[in-house]
N, C-alpha and C positions, 0 to 999 in steps of 0.2 A: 675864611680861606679865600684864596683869589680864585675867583669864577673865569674860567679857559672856554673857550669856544670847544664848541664838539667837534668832534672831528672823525673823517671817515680814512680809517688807514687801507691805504689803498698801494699797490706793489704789481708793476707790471714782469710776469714772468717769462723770459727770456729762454730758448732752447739751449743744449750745451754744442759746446765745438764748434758757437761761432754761426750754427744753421740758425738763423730766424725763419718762424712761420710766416707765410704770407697768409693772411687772414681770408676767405673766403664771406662773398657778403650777396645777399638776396637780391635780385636784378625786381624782384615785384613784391610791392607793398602785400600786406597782409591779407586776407580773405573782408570786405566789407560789413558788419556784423547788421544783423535786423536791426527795424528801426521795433525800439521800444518807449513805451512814454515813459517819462521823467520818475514814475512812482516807483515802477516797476525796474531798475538801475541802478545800482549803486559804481562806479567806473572809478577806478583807479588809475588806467591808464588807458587810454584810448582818443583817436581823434572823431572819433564818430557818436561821444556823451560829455557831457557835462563832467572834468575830474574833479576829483576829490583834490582841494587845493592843499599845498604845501608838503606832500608824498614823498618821503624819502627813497631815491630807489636804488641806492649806492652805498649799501652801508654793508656789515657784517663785522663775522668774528677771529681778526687774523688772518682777514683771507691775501689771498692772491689775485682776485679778482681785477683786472681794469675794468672801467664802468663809462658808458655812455650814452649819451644822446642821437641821433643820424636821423640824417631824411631819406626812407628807402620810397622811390618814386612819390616823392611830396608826401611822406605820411610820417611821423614824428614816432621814430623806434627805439627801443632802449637794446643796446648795443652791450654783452657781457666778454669778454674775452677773459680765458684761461681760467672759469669759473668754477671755483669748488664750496662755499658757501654765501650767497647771499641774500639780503635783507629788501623788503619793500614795508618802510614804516609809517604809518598813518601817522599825522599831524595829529588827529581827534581820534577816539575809538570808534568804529565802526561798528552799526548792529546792521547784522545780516541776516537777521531771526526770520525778515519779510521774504527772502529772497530762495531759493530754491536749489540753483547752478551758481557756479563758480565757472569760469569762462576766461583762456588764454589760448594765443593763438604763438609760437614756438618754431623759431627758424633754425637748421645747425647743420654742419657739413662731417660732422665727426664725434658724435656724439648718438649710444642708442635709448639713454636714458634719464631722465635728471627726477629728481623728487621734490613734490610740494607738500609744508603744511602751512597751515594758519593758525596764529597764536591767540588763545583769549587770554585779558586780564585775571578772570579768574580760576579759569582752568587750565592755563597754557597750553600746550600743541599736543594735541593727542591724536593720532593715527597720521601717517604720512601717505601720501597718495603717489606712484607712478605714473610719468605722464612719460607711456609707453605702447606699441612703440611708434616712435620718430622716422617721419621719413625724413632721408639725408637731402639739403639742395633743395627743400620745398617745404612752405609751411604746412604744419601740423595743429589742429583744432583739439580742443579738450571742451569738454562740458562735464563739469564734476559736480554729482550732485551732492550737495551741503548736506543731506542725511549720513555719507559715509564720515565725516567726522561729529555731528550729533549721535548715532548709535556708538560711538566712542567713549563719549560723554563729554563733549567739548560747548563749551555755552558760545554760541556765536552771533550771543548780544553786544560783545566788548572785546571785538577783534580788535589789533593793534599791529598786527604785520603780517605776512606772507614773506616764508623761508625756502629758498629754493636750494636745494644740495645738487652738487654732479662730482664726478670726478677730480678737475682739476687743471684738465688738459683740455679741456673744451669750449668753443665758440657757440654762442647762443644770443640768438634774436629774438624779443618778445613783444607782443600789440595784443591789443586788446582784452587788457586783464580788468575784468570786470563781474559782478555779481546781477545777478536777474532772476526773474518770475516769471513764468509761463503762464499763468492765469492770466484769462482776457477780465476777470468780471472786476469792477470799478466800486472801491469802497467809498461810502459820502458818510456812512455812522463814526461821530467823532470819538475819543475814550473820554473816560467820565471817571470818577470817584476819585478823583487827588489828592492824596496827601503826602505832606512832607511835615516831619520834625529835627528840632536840631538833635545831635547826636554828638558823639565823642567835641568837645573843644579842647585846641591847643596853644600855645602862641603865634603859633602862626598856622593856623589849620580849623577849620569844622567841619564836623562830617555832618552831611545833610542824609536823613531817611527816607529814603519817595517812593510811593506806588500810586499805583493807576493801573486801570483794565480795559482791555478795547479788544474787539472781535477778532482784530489779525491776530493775536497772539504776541502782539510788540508795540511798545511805545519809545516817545523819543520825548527825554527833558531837557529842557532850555533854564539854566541857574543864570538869574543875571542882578547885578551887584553894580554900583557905579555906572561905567561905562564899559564890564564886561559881564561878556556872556559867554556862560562854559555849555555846552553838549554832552549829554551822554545819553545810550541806550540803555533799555531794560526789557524784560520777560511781563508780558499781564501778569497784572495782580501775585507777581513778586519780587517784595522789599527789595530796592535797591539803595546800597549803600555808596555814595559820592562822598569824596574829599574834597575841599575847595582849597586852594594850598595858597604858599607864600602869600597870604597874609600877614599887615604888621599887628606886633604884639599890644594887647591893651587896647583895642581899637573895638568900634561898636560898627557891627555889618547888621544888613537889612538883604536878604536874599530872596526874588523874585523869581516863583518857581513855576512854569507853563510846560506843558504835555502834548503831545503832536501823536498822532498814529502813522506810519509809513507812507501813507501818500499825502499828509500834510495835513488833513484836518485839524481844528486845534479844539483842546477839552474843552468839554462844554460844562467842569468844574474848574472855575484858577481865573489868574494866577493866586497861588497860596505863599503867602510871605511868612518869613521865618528870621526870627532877631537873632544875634549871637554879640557877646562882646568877649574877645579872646584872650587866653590869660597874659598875665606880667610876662616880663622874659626872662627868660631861663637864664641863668648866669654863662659867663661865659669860659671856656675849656682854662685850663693853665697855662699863664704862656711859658714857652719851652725857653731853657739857658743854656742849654747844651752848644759847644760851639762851631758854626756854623762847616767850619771844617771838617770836620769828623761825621758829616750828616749826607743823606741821599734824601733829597724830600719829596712823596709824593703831594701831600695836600698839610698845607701850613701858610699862615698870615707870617711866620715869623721866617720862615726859609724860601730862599728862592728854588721852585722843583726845577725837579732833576731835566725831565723835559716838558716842553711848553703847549706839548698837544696830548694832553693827557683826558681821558673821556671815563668821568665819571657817571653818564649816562648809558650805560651797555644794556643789549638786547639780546640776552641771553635766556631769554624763557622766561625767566624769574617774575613770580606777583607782585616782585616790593616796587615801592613808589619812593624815587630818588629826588629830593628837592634839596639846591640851596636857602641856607635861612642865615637869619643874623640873630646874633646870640651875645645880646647885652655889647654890641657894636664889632663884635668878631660874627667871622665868618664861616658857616658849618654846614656838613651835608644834616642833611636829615632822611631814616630811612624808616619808613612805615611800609604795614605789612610784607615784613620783612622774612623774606625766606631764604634768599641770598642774595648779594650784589656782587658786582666785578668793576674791577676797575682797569683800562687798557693803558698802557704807556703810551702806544704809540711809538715805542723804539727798545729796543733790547737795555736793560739797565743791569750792570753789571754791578753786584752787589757782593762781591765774596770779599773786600775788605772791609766788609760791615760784620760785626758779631750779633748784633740786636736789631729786632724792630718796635716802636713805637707807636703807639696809638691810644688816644683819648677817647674815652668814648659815654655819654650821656643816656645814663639808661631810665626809660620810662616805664617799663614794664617787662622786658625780657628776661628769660630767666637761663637762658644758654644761647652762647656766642662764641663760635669761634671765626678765625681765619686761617692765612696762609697766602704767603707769594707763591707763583704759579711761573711754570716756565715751560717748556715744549712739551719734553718728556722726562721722566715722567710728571705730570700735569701739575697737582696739586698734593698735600697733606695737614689737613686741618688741626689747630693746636686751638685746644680750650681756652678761655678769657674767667679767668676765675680770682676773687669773688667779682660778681656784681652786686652793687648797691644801688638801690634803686631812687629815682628824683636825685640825683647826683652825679658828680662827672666823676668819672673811672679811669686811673691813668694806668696802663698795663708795657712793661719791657720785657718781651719776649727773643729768648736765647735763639739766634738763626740753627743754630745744632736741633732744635726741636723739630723743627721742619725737616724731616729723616731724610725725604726720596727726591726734595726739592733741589734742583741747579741754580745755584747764586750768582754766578756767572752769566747766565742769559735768562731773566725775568722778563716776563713779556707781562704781567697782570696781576691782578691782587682780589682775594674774594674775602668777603663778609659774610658768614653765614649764623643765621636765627633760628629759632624753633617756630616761625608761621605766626603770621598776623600780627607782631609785637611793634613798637615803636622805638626806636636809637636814635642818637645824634651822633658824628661822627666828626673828630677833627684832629690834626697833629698828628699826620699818619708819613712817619720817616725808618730808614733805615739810620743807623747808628754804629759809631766803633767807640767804647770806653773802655778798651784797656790798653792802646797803644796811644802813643803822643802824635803819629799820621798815619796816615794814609800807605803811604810810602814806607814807612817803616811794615807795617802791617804786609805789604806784598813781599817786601825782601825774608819775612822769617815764614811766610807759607808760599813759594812762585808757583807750586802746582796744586791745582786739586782736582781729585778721582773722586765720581757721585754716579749712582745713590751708593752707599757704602755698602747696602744690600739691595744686592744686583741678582734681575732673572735675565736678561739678556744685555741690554745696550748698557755698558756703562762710557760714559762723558770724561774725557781728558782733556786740560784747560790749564795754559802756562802762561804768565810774566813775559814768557819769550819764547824762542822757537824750539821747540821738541825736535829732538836729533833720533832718539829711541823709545820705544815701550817694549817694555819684557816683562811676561805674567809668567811666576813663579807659583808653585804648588806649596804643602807646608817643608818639603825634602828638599825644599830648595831648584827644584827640577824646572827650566824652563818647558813650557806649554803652549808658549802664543809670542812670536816677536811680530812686531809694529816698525815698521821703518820712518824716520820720523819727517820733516818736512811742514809742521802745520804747526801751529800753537793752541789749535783744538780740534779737538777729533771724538765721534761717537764708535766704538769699537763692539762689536758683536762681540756677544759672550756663550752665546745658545750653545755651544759647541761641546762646553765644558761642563762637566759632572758637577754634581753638589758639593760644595763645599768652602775650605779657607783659601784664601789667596793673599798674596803678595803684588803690588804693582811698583814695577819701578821706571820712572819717569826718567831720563837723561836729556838736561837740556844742551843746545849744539855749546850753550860755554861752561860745559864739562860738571856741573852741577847735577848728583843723583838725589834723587828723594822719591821714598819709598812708602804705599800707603797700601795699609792692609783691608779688604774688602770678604765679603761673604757671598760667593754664587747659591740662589734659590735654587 
C-alpha cells in the first residue's frame, strides 16, 4: 500500500451570522513551577524541564479544534481554540509508575470545565479526571495524583497520550504539563536480575520477554539493534512483553537488552543479548482487476485513494499496534494486538454510488473480525468477515446494504475490529460498484437516499440535486411532517412521531418524486 503522511485534521470553527469571536488571551505567563531534579520529572511540556522530545500536541478525533503554539510573556504556550477533543501524543511510551502528580497549569475566558485522561498501552483510559473548577481570565493549577487513575486500574507504566475533552465552544491555554515525585530521598540501588527471551517471531516482528526488579517499583529497558534503540517501561518483577517491529523478513537480529531504574542507574545484571532470525515473507494480498472506475480506494498499491491524507494511525483508545510492512514486495498494514483500528479520511467520502466494500485480509491467528464504515450519525454498525482461514490471505466483498444504520454519503472513517490480542494483515481496502456500468448511471436510477431506514430520531435526507420538498406520510397516506426544501441535504428530526411505518417522499426542485419507505423506533 502507499504509505501517506499522518495527518492531524484540524478545522477552524467559525460563529454563525457572520459574528466572529475575538479570542481572549493571558496578559501573564503561567504560575513558574518548583525546581525539581531531573529524576524526579517527567515534562511534556513545559519551559521550565527537560521535554519529552517529539510530543504530538495537536492531534485528535474529528475534532474542531485549531491548535497552537504562542509566546505568552516569553513563555512557549499551547494555544486550543474551539476545543472539544484533543490529543497530547507521546513519541515513546511514557512510565509514570516513579512519579506520583500529574501537573497542568490551564488558562480560559469561557469555559467552567474540561476533562483529562491518560491512556495506557495496556489498559487504555480508565477514569477521567475534572479539572474543576476554573477560574475565568487567570491561570488555574492542578496537581493530580496518579493514584486516582491506578485505583481504576490503569497501568501507568506505558502511557502513550493525554486526552483532553471540553465542550467545543471553548478557548483554552495550557503550560506546564508534567509528571513529578514529591519524595526528597535520592535512590543509588541499581535493578538487578534481567532477563530477556525471544518470544513470538514474525516477518517482520519479535516479541522480546523482559523482567527485572528494583526497589522503586519501576524499571526502564533500553532494546538496541544495529544503530537503533527502542525504550520502554515496565512494573518490577513483571514480564513485560515488547514488539520490535518493521523488521525485514528472513533477516538474523541480535538484540541488546540494558535496564535503568527511574533515576538512571543502570542494572548491575546486562546487557542480555537475545538472537532471532525472522520468518520468510508472507505472500502477498491479490492484486485487485476490478476497474479502476467503479472504485473509491482507501488503502491499495493498485488504486489511487480517494483522498490523500488519509491516517491510518488513529488514537482512539485501542491496544492494537498499527505498522506498515511489505509483503513479498506489496505494501500492507499490519495490525497486532488487535482489538480495533480506525482508519480517518481526512475528508467526507461520499460513497452511496458504491454497492460493495472490499477488503483483503491476512489472517494469523484471529478468529472474529468484523468492520464497518463509520459516518457522523449514526456512528457505526459492525458486519462479520466470515470464513477466516488461517496463514492465508482472505478476500471478502461485502454488500453496503449490510451496514443497516450507516450514511454512505458522508463517511468520515473506517474500523477494524478483533477478538484481542490476535495478529492480521490488512490490504485492498476499497469501495466498489459491480452492477452498473458508472458511476453516473448509478446516481441517475437512485438521486435520493433516506438513512438509517430504521430511525429513532434523526433521519439523513441527501439528493443528486436540490431538494424543493420533504413530506412524511403515515401508512393512510396522511401527511404528518412537511420540510420546505432549499438544501440537497438535510438531518430531519423525527422524535416527534409515534412508532411506526412511514413513507418519505423526496421532490427534487426538477420535479422528480421518489419515495422511500422507512420504520420510526
Amino acid at each position: 500500500m502507499k504509505k501517506f503522511t499522518r495527518f492531524v485534521f484540524l478545522m477552524a470553527m467559525v460563529a454563525a451570522c457572520g459574528n466572529v469571536r475575538v479570542f481572549a488571551q493571558p496578559t501573564v505567563a503561567a504560575p513558574v513551577p518548583p525546581i525539581y531534579p531531573p529524576a524526579k520529572v517527567i515534562s511534556i511540556h513545559s519551559d521550565a524541564f527537560t521535554n519529552l522530545p517529539n510530543t504530538n500536541f495537536f492531534t485528535g478525533e474529528l475534532i474542531v479544534t485549531t491548535s497552537s503554539e504562542v509566546q505568552i510573556a516569553g513563555v512557549n504556550t499551547l494555544k486550543y481554540i474551539s476545543m472539544d477533543t484533543l490529543n497530547n501524543v507521546f513519541k515513546e511510551t511514557v512510565n509514570a509508575l516513579p512519579m506520583n502528580y500529574l501537573h497542568i497549569d490551564v488558562w480560559t475566558d469561557n469555559e467552567t470545565s474540561i476533562h483529562l485522561i491518560p491512556f495506557s498501552r495496556s489498559t487504555g483510559g480508565t477514569g477521567v479526571f475534572a479539572l474543576t473548577p476554573l477560574t475565568l481570565n487567570a491561570w488555574t493549577s492542578f496537581d493530580i495524583p496518579l493514584s486516582y487513575f491506578t485505583n481504576q486500574g490503569m497501568n501507568i507504566s506505558d502511557l502513550y497520550k493525554i486526552m483532553y475533552t471540553a465542550s467545543g465552544n471553548s478557548t483554552f491555554y495550557f503550560e506546564n504539563i508534567y509528571f513529578y515525585n514529591t519524595t526528597t530521598t535520592v535512590d543509588v540501588s541499581p535493578p538487578n536480575t534481567l532477563t530477556a527471551v525471544k518470544g513470538r517471531v514474525d516477518q517482520d516482528a519479535v516479541e522480546l520477554l523482559l523482567n527485572a526488579t528494583d526497589d522503586s517499583g519501576s524499571v526502564n529497558y533500553e532494546i538496541t539493534y544495529g544503530a537503533t534503540t527502542l525504550k520502554t517501561g515496565g512494573v518490577s518483577g513483571v514480564q513485560k512483553s515488547f514488539q520490535v517491529t518493521s523488521l525485514a523478513a528472513s533477516t538474523d537480529y541480535s538484540f541488546s537488552i540494558t535496564v535503568k531504574d527511574p533515576t538512571g542507574n543502570v542494572g548491575s545484571s546486562g546487557p542480555v543479548v537475545v538472537t532471532a532470525t525472522t520468518l520468510p515473507p508472507f505472500p502477498g494480498a491479490p492484486v485487485p482487476s476490478f476497474p479502476a472506475s467503479k472504485v473509491i480506494s482507501i488503502y491499495s498499491d493498485t488504486y489511487t485513494p480517494i483522498v490523500n491524507s488519509i491516517n491510518f494511525n488513529t488514537l482512539w483508545g485501542q491496544n492494537t499496534i498499527e505498522s506498515p510492512v511489505q509483503m513479498s514486495g506489496n505494501n500492507a498494514l499490519k495490525l497486532s494486538n488487535l482489538d480495533y483500528q480506525g482508519v480517518e479520511f481526512g475528508a467526507v467520502v461520499n460513497a452511496k454510488t458504491m454497492n460493495k466494500v472490499h477488503i483483503d485480509v491476512y489472517d494469523v491467528d484471529e478468529t472474529s473480525l468484523r468492520i464497518s464504515p463509520m459516518c457522523n450519525c449514526p456512528r457505526e454498525h459492525l458486519v462479520s468477515l466470515s470464513p477466516l482461514n488461517l496463514n492465508a490471505w482472505n478476500s471478502f466483498d461485502v454488500l453496503l446494504t449490510q451496514f443497516l444504520t450507516v450514511g454512505m454519503p458522508r463517511l468520515y472513517e473506517f474500523k477494524i475490529a478483533g477478538s484481542g490480542g490476535k495478529t492480521v494483515y490488512v490490504d485492498n481496502l476499497y469501495f466498489f460498484n459491480d452492477v452498473n456500468s458508472g458511476i453516473a448511471t448509478m446516481d441517475a436510477i437512485n438521486p435520493v437516499t433516506c438513512y438509517p431506514s430504521q430511525v429513532k430520531d434523526r433521519l439523513t435526507v441527501n439528493a443528486t440535486s436540490s431538494i424543493g420538498q420533504v413530506i412524511i406520510r403515515n401508512l393512510l397516506g396522511q401527511s404528518v411532517k412537511s420540510i420546505p426544501g432549499g438544501f440537497d441535504e438535510k438531518i430531519i428530526d423525527l422524535g416527534d412521531l409515534t412508532a411506526g411505518n412511514y413513507f418519505i417522499t423526496v421532490k427534487l426542485v426538477n420535479g422528480l418524486l421518489v419515495t422511500q419507505k422507512i420504520i420510526k423506533l
